[in-house]
C-alpha atoms as one frame of an Amber mdcrd trajectory, in Angstrom:
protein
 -12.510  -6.838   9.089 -14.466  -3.860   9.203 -12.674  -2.489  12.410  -9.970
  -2.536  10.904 -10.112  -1.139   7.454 -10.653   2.826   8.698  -9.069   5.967
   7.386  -6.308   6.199  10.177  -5.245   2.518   8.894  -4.835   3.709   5.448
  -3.089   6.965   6.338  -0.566   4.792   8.681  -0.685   2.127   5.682   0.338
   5.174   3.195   3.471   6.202   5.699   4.676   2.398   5.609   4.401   2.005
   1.946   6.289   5.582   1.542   9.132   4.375   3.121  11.028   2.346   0.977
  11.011   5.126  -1.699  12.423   7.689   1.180  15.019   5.212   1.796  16.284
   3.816  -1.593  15.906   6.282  -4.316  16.870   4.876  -7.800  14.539   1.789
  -8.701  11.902   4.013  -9.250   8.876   1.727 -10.614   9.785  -0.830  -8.028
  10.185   1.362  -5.124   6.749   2.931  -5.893   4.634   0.070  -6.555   3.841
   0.210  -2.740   2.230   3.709  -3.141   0.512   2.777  -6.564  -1.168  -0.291
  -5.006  -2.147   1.433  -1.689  -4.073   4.245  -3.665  -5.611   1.440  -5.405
  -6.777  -0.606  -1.984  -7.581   3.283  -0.634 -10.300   3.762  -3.910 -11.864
   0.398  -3.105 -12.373   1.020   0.463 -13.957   4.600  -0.693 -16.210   2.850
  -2.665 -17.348   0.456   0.510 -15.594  -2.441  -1.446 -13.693  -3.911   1.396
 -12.525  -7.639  -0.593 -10.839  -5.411  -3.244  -9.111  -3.477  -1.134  -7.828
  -6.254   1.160  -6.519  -7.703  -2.170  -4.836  -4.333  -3.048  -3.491  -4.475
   0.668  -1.886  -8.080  -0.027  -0.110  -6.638  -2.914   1.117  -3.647  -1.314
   2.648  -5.884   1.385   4.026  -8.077  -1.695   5.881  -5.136  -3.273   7.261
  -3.372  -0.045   8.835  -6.875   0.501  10.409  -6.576  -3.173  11.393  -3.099
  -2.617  13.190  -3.612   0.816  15.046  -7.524  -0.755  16.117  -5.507  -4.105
């Protein structure tokens, strides 16, 4: 897990999670969620906390699912 938690994942991770709001602007909270939780997994990895920011990674992946099915 360590391989692949790196700062190039997290930038490509940060382009992903931008898209839906690029796409569908309206649902603002909703289409944003992606971003808020991917700064959230990007603060734990900074601070070397790797099992916090794979759970901040789940969600992320939960709410670009809700913002691409709503």
């Amino acid at each position: 897990m360590k391989y692949i938690l790196n700062e190039n994942f997290f930038k490509l991770f940060l382009v992903i999670c931008l898209v839906p709001a690029a796409f569908l602007i309206g649902k603002v909270f909703l289409l944003f969620l992606p971003v808020i939780f991917w700064v959230l997994a990007y603060m734990a990895f900074k601070k070397k906390n790797n099992n916090e920011a794979l759970m901040w990674i789940v969600f992320a992946i939960i709410a670009l699912i809700l913002a691409f099915i709503v």
